[in-house]
C-alpha positions in Angstrom: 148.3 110.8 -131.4 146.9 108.9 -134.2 146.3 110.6 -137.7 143.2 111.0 -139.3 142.3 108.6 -141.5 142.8 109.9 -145.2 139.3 109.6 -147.1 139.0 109.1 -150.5 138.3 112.8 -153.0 135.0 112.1 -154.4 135.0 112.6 -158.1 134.6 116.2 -159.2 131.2 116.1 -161.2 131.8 118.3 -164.4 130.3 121.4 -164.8 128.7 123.6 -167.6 131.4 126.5 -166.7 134.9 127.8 -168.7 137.1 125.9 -166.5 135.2 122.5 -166.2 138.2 120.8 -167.6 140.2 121.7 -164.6 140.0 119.4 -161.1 139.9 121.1 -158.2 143.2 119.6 -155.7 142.3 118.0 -152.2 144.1 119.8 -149.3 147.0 117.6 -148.7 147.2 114.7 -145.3 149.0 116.5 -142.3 152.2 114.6 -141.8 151.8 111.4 -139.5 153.0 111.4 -136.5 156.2 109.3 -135.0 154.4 106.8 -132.7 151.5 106.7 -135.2 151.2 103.0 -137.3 151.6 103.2 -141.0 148.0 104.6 -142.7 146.1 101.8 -144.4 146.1 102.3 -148.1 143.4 103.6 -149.7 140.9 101.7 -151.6 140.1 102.8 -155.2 137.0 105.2 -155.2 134.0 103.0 -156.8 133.1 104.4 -159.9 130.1 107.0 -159.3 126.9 107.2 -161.1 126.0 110.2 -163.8 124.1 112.5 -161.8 121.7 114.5 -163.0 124.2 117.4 -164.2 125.6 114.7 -166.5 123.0 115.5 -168.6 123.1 118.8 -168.6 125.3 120.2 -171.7 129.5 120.0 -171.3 132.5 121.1 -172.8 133.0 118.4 -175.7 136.4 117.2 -174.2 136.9 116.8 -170.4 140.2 116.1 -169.0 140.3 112.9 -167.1 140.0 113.1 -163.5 143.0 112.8 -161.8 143.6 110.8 -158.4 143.7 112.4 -155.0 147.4 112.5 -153.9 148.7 111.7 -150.0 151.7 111.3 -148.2 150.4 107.5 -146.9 149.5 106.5 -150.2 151.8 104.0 -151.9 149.9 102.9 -154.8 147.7 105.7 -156.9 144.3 104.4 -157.5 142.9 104.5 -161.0 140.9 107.0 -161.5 137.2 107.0 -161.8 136.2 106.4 -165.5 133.9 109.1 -166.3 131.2 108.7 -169.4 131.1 111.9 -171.8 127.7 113.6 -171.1 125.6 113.4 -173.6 124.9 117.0 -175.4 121.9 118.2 -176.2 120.9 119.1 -179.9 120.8 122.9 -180.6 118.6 123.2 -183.6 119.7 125.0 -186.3 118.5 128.4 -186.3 115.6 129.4 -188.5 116.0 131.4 -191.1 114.6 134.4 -191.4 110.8 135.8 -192.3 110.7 136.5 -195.6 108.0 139.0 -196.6 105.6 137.2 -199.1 103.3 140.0 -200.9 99.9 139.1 -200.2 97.9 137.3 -203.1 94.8 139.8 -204.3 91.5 137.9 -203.6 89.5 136.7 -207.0 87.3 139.1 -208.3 83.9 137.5 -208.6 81.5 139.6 -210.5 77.9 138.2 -208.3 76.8 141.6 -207.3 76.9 144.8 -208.5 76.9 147.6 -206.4 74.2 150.5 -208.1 76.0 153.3 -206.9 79.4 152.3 -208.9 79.7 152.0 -212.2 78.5 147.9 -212.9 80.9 145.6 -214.3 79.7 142.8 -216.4 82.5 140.5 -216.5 86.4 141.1 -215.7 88.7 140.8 -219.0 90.6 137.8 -217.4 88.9 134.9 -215.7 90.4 134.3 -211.9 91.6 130.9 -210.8 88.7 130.2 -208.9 86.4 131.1 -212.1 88.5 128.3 -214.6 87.6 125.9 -211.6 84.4 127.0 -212.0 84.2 126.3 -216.0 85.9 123.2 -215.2 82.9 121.9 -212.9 80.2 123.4 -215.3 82.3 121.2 -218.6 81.9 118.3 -216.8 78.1 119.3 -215.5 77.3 119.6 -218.8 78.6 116.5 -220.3 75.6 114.4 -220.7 73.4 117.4 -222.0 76.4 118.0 -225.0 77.6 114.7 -225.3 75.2 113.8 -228.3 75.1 117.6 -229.4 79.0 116.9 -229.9 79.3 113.9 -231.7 77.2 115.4 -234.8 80.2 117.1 -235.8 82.3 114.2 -236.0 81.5 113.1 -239.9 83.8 115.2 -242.5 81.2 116.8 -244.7 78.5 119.5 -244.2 75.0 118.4 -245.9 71.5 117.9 -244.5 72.0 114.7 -243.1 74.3 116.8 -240.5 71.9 119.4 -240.0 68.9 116.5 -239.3 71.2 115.2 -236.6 71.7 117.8 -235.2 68.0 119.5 -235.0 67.2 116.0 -233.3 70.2 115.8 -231.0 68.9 119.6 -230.0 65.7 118.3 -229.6 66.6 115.4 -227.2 68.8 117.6 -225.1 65.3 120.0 -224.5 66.0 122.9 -226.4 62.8 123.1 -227.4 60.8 123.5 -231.0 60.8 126.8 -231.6 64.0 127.3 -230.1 65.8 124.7 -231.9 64.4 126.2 -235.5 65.9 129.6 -234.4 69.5 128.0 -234.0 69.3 126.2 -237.0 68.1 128.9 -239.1 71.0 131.1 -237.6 73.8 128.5 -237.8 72.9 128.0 -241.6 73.2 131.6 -242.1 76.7 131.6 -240.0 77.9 128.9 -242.0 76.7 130.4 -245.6 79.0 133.7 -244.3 82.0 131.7 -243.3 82.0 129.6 -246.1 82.7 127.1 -243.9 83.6 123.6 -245.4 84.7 122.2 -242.3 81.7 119.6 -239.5 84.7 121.2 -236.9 83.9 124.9 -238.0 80.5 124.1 -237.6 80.5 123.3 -234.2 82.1 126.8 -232.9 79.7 128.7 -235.5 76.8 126.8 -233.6 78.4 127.9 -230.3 78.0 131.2 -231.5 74.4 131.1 -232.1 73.8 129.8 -229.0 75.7 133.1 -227.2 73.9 135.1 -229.2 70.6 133.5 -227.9 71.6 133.5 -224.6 73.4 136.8 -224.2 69.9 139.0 -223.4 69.6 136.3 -220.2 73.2 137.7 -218.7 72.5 140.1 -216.2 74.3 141.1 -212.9 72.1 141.3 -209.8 72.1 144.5 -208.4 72.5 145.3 -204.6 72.7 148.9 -203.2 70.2 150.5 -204.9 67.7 150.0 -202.3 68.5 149.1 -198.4 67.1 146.5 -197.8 67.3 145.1 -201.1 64.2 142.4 -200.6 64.7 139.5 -202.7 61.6 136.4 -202.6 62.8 133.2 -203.7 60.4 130.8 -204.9 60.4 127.4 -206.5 58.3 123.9 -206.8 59.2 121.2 -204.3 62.5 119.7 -204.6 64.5 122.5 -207.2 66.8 123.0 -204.4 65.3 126.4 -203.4 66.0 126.4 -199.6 69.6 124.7 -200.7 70.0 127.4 -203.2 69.1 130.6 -200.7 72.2 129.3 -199.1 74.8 129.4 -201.5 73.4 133.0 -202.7 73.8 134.4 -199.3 77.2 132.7 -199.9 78.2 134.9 -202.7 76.5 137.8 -201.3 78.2 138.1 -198.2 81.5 137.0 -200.2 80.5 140.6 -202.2 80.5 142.5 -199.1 76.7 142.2 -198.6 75.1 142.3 -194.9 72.2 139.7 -195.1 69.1 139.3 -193.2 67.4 135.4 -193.8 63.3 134.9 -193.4 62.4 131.5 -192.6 58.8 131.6 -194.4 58.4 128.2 -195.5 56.1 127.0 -192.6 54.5 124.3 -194.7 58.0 121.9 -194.6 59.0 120.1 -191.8 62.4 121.0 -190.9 62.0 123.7 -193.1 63.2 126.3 -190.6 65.9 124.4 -189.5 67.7 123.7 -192.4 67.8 127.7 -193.5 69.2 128.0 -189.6 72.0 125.6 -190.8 72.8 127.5 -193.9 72.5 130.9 -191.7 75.1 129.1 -189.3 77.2 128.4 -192.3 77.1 132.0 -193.6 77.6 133.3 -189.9 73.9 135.7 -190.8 70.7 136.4 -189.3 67.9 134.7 -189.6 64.2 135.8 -188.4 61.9 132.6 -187.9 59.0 131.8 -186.2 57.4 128.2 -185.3 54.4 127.6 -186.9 54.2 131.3 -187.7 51.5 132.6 -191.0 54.3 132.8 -194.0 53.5 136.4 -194.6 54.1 137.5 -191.2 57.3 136.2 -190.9 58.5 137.8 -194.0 56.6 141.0 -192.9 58.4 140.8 -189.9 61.8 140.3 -191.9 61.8 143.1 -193.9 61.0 145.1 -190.8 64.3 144.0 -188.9 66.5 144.4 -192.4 65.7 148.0 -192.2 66.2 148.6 -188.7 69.4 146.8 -188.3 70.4 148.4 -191.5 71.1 145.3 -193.5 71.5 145.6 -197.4 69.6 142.0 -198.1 66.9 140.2 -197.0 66.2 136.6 -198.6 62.6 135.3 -198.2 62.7 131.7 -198.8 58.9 130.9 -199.6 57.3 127.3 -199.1 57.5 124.9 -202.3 54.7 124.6 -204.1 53.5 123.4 -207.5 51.9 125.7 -210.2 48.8 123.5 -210.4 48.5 124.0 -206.7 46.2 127.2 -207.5 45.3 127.8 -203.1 49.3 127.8 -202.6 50.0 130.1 -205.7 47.7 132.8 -204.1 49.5 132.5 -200.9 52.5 133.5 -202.9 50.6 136.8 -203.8 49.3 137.1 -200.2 53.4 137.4 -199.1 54.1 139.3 -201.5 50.9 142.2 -201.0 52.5 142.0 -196.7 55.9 142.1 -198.0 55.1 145.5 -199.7 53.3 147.0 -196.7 56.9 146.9 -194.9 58.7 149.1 -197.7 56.1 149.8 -200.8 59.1 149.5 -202.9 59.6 145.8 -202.2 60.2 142.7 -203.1 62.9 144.8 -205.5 63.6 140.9 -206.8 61.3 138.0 -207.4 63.4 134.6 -208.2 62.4 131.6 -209.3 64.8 128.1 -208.6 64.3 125.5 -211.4 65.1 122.1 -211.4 67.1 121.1 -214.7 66.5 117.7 -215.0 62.5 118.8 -215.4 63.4 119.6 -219.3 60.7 121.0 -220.8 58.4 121.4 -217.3 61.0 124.2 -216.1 59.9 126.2 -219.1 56.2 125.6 -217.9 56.6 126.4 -214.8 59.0 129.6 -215.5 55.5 130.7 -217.2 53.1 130.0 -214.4 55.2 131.6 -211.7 55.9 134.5 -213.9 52.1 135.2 -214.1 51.5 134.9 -210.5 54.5 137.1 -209.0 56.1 138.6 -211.9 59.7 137.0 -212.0 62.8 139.1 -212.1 65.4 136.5 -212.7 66.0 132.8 -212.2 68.4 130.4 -210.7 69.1 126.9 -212.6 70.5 123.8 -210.0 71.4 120.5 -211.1 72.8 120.6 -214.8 75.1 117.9 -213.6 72.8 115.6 -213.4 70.8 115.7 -216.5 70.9 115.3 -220.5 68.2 118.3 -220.2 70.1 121.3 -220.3 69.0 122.7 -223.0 66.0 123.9 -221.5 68.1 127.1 -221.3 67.5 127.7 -224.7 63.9 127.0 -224.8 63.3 129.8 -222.1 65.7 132.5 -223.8 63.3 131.8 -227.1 59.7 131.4 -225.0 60.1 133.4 -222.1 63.8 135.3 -222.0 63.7 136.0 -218.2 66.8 137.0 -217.1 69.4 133.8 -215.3 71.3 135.3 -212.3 72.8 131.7 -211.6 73.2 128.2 -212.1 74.2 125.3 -210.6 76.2 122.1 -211.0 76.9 120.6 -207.6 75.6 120.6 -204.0 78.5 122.6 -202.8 78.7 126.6 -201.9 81.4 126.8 -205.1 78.8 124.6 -207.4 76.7 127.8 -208.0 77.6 130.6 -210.2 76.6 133.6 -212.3 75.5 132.7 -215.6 77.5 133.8 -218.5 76.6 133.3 -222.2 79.7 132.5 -223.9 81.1 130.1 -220.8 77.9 127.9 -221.0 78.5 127.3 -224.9 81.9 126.1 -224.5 80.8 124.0 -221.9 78.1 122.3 -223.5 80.0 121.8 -227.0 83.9 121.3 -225.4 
């Protein structure tokens, strides 16, 4: 009877459990028999491949494997080298949440609510406003830059006061509103006994606040729903642009808006208020090719059924000379007070700064044909005109929700007195 043939163990593949180190022992040959020839000895086992366990996670040390043992072996083999597994990287745990106290949100005093108690201007600027008065230092650069230099000399005579009066002049202050700051700077200086060009120029900033301080008024939303607000303005101020970033800062306040696509007269008109609605995420009421006063008729009708607290009706550009446009002006504003008698409760007017002296013409004309509430200055970044502020708090002191120094939503803000006569004389 012959024996069977012994077979070599095949290598124990290591596992992920306690006792991976240990090797599990073949059941031993069966004795061979008298008449049975000597066993053939065993070749070495070839060296096996990693399977896939091998790259599964091991214990880090692993006994080596030891060779399978019978009675018709003469010679052990050598055992089967067998690679470490790799191990996998455990990442570190992470730490724990830490509980952060949520920042408060900047105050930004753009509307005030009429059934609280208004605000005119927090004590302490936010963050976001000293980015603001950042932007509006360097808008006003080229309108202060030769307003500046006067006080650079190191004596106060009338050669100072001369260049200054024409430095005011060239920046579009205006005549008559360039004799009032003079007259009240010499005053302030006469007071101080100021000795000092340096003094000078913060006694003039002074003046200038106190010019500009009956313009600084809060629009007011909540005293009647919907609060209508028409928004007019010659071609190119920036009107439609402008609507935009005051629904911006209306919805920031809490306001539900309501837009009125009633320029009919401008191609794409309609579409670019549907962008700045989009933007917003707001309403807008349009109609293609619609009559202008119908549309905003129509408007004012849906603000007070949906119950929203603004409507904006942007109006088609037109030019004061344009005497047939003007009374259409008058026509939207005679429909818009058959939908709520009390309406429009705001009549703006979007000026164009680098128009100097014409801004002050046309705050006149528009004033005379719909009775202006407030107005909204753009593009002081880009002109050496500013001063045309001053001119319409001496001619026609109409009060200035905002202004402008940028084509960004941030790049229009409420006007405040004493930050516009830093800006123009830092």
């Amino acid at each position: 009877m012959e024996a069977p043939e012994d077979k070599p163990a095949e290598p124990v593949k290591a596992s992920s459990g306690v006792f991976s180190f240990f090797r599990r022992k073949p059941p031993a040959a069966p004795p061979p028999a008298d008449d049975a020839p000597p066993a053939p000895v065993a070749e070495p086992a070839p060296e096996a491949a990693p399977g896939p366990e091998a790259t599964e996670e091991v214990a880090p040390a692993l006994a080596p494997a030891t060779a399978p043992t019978s009675a018709a072996v003469t010679a052990a083999p050598k055992p089967p080298a067998i690679a470490p597994a790799p191990t996998k990287a455990i990442d570190p745990p992470a730490p724990p949440p830490v509980a952060i106290p949520a920042k408060p949100l900047p105050v930004v005093p753009t509307v005030a609510n009429a059934v609280d108690k208004p605000v005119d201007r927090p004590m302490a600027p936010s963050e976001a406003r000293k980015g603001w008065l950042e932007r509006l230092k360097t808008g006003l650069r080229r309108t202060g830059a030769s307003i500046a230099t006067v006080f650079t000399g190191t004596q106060i005579d009338d050669a100072l006061y001369e260049e200054l009066e024409e430095a005011l002049l060239m920046a579009d202050t205006g005549v008559k509103a360039t004799e009032h700051l003079l007259a009240d700077l010499k005053k302030r200086v006469k007071e101080a006994k100021a000795t000092n060009p340096a003094a000078v120029k913060g006694l003039l900033a002074d003046a200038i606040v106190a010019l500009l301080e009956p313009l600084q008024k809060t629009l007011v939303i909540g005293e009647f729903k919907p609060t209508v607000i028409m928004v007019a303005g010659v071609n190119g101020a920036g009107k439609t642009t402008s609507i935009g970033k005051l629904t911006r800062h209306l919805a920031n306040g809490g306001a539900s808006v309501l837009l009125a696509a009633a320029d009919t007269f401008r191609a794409a008109a309609r579409e670019q208020l549907a962008v700045w609605a989009d933007r917003n995420t707001v309403e807008i009421v349009t109609q293609e090719g619609g009559d202008p006063a119908a549309v905003s008729f129509d408007a004012v009708t849906a603000g007070r059924a949906r119950g929203r607290d603004v409507v904006l009706v942007d109006t088609a550009g037109r030019l004061p000379t344009q005497l047939h446009l003007m009374e259409e002006l008058k026509k939207i504003k005679r429909v818009v007070q058959k939908a709520d008698p009390t309406s429009p409760h705001e009549v703006l007017l979007v000026i164009d700064g680098n128009t100097g002296q014409n801004a002050l013409a046309q705050v006149k004309a528009f004033d005379e044909t719909l009775g202006l509430t407030g107005l909204v200055i753009t593009k002081l970044d880009g002109t050496a005109k500013g001063g045309v502020i001053c001119a319409i708090a001496r001619e026609r002191p109409i009060p200035i929700y905002f202004i402008g120094v940028g084509e960004k939503l941030e790049d229009l803000e409420t006007f405040n007195a004493r930050e516009f006569a830093q800006a123009l004389l830092a």
